[in-house]
N, C-alpha and C positions, 0 to 999 in steps of 0.2 A: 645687421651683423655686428658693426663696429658698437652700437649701443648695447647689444649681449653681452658683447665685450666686455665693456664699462661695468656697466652691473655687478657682472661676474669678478673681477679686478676688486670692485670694493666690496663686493661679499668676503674675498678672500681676507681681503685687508684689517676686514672687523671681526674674523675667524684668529687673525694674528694676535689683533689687540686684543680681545677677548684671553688669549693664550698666558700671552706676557703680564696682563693685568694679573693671571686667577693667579702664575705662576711667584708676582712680584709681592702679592697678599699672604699668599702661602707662606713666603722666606722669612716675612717681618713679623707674622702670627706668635704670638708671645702665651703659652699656655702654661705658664706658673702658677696662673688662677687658680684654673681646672685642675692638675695635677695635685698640687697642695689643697686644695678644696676652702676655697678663703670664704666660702658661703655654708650654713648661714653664720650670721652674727651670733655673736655672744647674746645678741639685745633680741635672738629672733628672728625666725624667715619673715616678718614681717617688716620689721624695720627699716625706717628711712631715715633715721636723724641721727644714728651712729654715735660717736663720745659724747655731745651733750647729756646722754646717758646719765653720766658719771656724775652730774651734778645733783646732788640729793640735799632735801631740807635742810637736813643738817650739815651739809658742805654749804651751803648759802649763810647760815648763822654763823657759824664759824672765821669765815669771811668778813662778819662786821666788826668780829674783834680787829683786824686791823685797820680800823679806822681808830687814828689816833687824835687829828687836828681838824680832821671834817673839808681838808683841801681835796680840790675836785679840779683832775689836768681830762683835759679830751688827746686822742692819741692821734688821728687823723688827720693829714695832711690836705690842702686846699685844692679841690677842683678847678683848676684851669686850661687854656686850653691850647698854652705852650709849656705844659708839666711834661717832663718826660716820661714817655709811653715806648710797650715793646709791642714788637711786630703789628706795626705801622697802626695799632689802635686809635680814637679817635676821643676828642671830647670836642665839643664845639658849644654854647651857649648863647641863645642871642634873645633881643626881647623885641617883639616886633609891635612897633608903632612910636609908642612914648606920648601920652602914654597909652597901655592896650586898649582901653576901654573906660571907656567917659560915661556916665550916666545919668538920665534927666533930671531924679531927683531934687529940690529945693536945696539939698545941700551938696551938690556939683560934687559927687565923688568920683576918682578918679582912681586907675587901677594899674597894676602893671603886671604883666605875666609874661612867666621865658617859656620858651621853648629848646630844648636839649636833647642833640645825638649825642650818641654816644654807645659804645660796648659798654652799656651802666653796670655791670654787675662785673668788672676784668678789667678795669682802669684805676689807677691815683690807689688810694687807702681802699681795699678790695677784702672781700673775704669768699672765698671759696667755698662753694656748697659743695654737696655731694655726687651733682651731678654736672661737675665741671670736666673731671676727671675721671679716664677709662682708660683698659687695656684691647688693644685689638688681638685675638684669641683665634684658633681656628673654627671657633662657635659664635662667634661674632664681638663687640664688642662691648667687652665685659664693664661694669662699673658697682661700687658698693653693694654687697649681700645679693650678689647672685643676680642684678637685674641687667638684661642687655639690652642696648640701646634701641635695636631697630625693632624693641617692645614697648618701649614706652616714650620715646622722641618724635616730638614732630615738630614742625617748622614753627608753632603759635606757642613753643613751650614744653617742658618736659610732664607727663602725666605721672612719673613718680619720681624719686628724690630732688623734687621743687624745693629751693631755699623757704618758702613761705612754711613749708613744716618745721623748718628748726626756728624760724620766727615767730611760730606761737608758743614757744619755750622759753626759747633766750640764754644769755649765760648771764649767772650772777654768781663767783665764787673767786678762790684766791688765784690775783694774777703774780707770776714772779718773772719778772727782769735779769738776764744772764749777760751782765757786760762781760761780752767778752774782749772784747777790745781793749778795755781798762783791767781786765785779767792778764793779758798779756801785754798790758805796759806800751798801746800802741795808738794813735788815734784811730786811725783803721787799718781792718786786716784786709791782704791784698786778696785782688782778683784769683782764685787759681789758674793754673796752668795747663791742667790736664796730663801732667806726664806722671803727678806719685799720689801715693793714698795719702804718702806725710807732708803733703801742701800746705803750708803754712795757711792757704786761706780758708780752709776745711778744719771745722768745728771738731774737735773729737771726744768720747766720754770722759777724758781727764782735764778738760778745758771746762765740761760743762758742772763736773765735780767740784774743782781747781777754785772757778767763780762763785759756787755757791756756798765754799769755806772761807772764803776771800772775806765773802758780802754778809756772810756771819748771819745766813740765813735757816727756815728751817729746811729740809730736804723738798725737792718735787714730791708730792702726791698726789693719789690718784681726785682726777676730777679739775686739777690746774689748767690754769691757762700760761703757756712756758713763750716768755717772748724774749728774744737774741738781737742785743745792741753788737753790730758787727763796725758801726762808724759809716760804713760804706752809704748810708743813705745819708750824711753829709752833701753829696751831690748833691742832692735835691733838699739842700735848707731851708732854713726861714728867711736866708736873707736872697733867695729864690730872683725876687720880683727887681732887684736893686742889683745884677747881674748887665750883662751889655748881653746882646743876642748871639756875639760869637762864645762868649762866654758858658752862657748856657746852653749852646749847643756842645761846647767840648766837654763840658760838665754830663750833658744827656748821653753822647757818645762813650765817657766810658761809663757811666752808671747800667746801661743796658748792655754791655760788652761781654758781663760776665758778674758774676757776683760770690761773696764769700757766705757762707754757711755752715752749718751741719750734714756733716758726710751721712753715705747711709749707713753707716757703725752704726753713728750717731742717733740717727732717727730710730733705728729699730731698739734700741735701749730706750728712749721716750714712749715708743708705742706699748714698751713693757710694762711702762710706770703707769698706762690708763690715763694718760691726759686728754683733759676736755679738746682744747687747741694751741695750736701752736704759729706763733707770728716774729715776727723781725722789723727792720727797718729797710730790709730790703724787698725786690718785687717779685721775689720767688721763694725767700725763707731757705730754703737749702744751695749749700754750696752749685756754682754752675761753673766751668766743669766742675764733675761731684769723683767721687772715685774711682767711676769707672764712666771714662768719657763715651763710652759707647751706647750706656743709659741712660741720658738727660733725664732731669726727673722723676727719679726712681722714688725719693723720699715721699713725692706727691700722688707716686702707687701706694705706696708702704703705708703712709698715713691715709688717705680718702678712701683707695679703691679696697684696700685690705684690712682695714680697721676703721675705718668712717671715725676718722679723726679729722677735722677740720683747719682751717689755713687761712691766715689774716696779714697781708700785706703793705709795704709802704708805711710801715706806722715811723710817728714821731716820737721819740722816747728822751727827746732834751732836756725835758721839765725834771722828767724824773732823775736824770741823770747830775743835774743839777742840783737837786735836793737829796742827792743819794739814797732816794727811795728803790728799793729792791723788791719790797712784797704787799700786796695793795689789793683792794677790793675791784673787781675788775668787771665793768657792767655792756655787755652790748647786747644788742637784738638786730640779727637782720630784717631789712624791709621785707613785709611778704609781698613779694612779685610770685606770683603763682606758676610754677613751671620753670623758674629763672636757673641759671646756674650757679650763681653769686649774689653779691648787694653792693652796694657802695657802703663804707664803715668810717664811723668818727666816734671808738669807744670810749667809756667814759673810767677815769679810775679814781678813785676815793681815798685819801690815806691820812 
């Protein structure tokens, strides 16, 4: 009887949690997808690679006019494995043996091979595919042109908007630089605060107008790659390694605390312009808090999930800023990891 009991008690109990679960899915269920009807694409119900789109032959020529000196900066920052990381992500590298492997041959060659965990496609210099990023819907969750997850996700990989698609493409076209920082006369713009839209650390369309009159450039157009010197990724310099350990930890501390960006004014006026992608020096690209603290990355629906506009993180933009280069030929390709959600990125720019 007392074991009926039992039974009976957690039947109940998983009757509850079942209840509270469906009820707690329901309340958070965000259907501005479906309502607004963000499917399909401009590029197609078929579509999996979203703004790369934009990049067309002759957006690629046009692009080599700005090579004026034939100088070539990589923008990626170094894989290590006390670089500061959010939500407790990991890198770790190690080479095991030393060396791996020796071989009989006459001439005694010797080899060395690492091995590396890691969240590889969402750590250091990162660029976001298309299937990094979703809305959860009362139809399940939604992500770029109409495909939902629990259709094409599985645990060895996604079967559709896999970075490996927009890896057999790549971007080759004009990248432009928005200091904004040196727009606004700052070394860096502060963390926001989350209590006004007029946050000083929130990007706005007359900052990103403001910079591009400043830097005596031509306007964003469609098929750019728009990247945002905020200063804020100063934390994480080049003089990184030459740091003491409490130092770079107070340095990691506020660099993931919060970060300055493009509000979502901001983004939804970019997404107007048909830009390829859009990147920063920080590890989320849009302000966090952003406008409205109650949507954390909104900009990162607005661009991937709603216009398969893509996102490249953590970049370095010192060289250029040095050289007061503002608009440059702008080269990357993610790794095709097939099913991946990301890559790892060290793009390359030309000028």
């Amino acid at each position: 009887m007392k074991i009926a009991n039992h039974f009976k008690f957690i039947i109940i109990f998983v009757v509850i949690l079942s209840i509270i679960y469906s009820f707690s899915s329901a309340s958070i269920a965000d259907d501005i997808p479906l309502k607004q009807r963000w499917n399909p694409s401009v590029f197609g119900k078929n579509d999996e690679v979203g703004s790369v789109n934009w990049i067309t032959n002759q957006k690629v020529l046009e692009s080599l006019k700005l090579v004026k000196k034939g100088k070539v900066v990589t923008l990626g920052k170094i894989y290590q494995s006390d670089a500061p990381v959010m939500f407790q992500r990991n890198w770790k590298l190690i080479i095991p043996g030393l060396p791996t492997q020796k071989l009989s041959g006459e001439n005694s060659l010797v080899a060395n091979v690492e091995y590396v965990t890691a969240e590889l496609a969402q750590i250091g210099t990162q660029f976001d595919g298309l299937g990094h990023i979703g809305v959860n819907t009362s139809k399940g969750d939604y992500f770029y042109n109409g495909n939902f997850l629990e259709d094409f996700g599985t645990s060895y990989g996604l079967n559709k908007l896999g970075v490996e698609k927009i890896g057999e493409l790549g971007y080759v076209t004009r990248g432009v630089l928005l200091d904004i920082a040196g727009y606004r006369r700052v070394e860096r713009l502060p963390i926001p605060q989350g209590k006004s839209k007029n946050d000083p650390g929130i990007i706005t369309i007359s900052d990103i107008k403001g910079a591009i009159k400043k830097q005596k450039i031509a306007p964003i157009k469609q098929g750019d790659v728009v990247i945002f010197h905020t200063g804020h990724g100063k934390y994480w310099g080049k003089d990184w390694d030459s740091l003491s350990p409490e130092q770079k930890a107070k340095n990691a501390q506020i660099f993931n605390s919060g970060e300055p960006g493009p509000g979502i004014t901001s983004c939804r006026y970019l997404s107007s312009l048909k830009i390829a992608m859009v990147g920063s020096d920080t590890s989320g690209t849009e302000a966090q808090p952003g406008e409205d603290p109650n949507r954390p990355y909104d900009c990162h629906i607005e661009w991937m999930v709603k216009h398969g506009i893509t996102n490249i993180e953590n970049l370095d933009v010192s060289q250029l800023l040095e050289d007061q280069v503002y608009e440059f030929m702008f080269v990357f390709a993610p790794l095709k990891m097939k099913g991946a959600t990301g890559s790892p990125a060290n793009p390359v720019v030309i000028y």
